[in-house]
N, C-alpha and C positions, 0 to 999 in steps of 0.2 A: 343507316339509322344508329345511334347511340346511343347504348344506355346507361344512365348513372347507376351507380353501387349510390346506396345512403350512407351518411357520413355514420350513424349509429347500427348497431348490430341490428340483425334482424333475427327472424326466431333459427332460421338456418345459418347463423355464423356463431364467433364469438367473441367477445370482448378483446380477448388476444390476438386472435386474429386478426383482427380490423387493427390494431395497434401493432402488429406486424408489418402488413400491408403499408400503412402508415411510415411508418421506418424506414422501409424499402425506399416508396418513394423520396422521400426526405432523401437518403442515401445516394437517388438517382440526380436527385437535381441538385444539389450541392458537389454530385460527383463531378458535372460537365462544368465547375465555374474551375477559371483558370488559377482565381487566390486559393490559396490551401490556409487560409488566414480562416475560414469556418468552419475545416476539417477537425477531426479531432485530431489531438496527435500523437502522432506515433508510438511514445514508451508511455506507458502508465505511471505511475507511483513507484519507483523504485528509492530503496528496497521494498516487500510487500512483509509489513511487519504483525504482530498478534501482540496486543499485551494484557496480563492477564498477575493474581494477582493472590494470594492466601494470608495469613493472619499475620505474618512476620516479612513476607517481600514481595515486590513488583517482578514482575519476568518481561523482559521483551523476546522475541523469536521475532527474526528477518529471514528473509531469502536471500540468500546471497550466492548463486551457483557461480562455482569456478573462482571463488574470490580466497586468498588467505587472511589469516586476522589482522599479521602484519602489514596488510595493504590497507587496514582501514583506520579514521581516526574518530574516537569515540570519547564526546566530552558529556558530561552529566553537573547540573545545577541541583539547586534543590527542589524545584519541579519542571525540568525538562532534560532534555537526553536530544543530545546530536548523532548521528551515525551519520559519516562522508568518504568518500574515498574514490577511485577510479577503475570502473566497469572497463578490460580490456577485453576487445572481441580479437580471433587471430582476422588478418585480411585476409580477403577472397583475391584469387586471380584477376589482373584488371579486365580480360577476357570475361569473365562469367557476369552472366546476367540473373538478376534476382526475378525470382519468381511470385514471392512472398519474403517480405524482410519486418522482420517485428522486435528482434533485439536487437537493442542500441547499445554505442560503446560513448564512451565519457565520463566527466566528473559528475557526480550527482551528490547530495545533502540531505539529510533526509531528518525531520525538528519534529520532535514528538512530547506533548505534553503530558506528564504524567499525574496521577489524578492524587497523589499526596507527596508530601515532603521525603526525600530520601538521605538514608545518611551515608554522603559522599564517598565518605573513606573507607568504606567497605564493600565498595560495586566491583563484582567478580563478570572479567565475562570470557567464552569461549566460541571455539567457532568449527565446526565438525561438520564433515558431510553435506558441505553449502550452508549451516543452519548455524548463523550467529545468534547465541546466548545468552543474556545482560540479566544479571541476576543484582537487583538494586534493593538492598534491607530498608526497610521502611522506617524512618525517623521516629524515636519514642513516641513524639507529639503526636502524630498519626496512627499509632498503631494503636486499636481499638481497647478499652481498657474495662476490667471488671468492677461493677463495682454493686459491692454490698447494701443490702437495705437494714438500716437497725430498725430491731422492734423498740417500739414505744413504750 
């Protein structure tokens, strides 16, 4: 005899739960198709960047493990910011077998739109301890401005 689970929680589960559950299977049966054309894939978003932002400049911060600055090329418009360059893994032995493989090696691009005008000829950037730095001064036009009320 078999019994159904209901597709909604019941008062013994939970929302996540059941949207775990959910997951899994999705996982299972997507796992046995032979296309990997449904699968997700394999590298995420790289680099995985933060941009963030105070009265006078934009910041971007990337992740960039094992990369030097020199390897990379970084262009900037008046609102957007290219970072590209080439992710080198060292090779494995042709003998070894992957057990789990989740970084990838290649050229990757990476187009980031920025959320105000920046002025070009002043974008400093560096690159330390994997953590590339783009420090972009925020164009006059953009930068927020004071302004006085006269009394009447």
């Amino acid at each position: 005899m078999a019994i159904m689970r209901p597709f909604w929680p019941t008062r013994h589960s939970s929302v996540f739960g059941e949207l775990d559950r959910m997951r899994r299977d999705m996982d299972r049966l997507f796992g046995d198709l032979p296309d990997r054309s449904f699968r997700q894939p394999m590298a995420g978003v790289f680099p995985l960047t933060n941009v963030t932002e105070d009265t006078n400049n934009y910041y971007i911060r990337a992740e960039l493990p094992g990369m030097k600055g020199d390897e990379l090329d970084i262009s900037v418009t008046g609102e957007g910011l290219s970072i590209s360059g080439e992710r080198k893994i060292p090779e494995q032995k042709k003998e070894a077998s992957y057990h789990r493989r989740e970084r990838e090696a290649g050229r990757f691009s990476r187009m980031l739109s920025l959320p105000g005008q920046v002025d070009t000829g002043k974008v400093e950037a560096s690159c330390a301890n994997g953590i590339l730095t783009i420090v972009l001064p925020k164009a006059e036009a953009a930068k927020p401005r004071q302004i006085s009320v006269k009394a009447v």
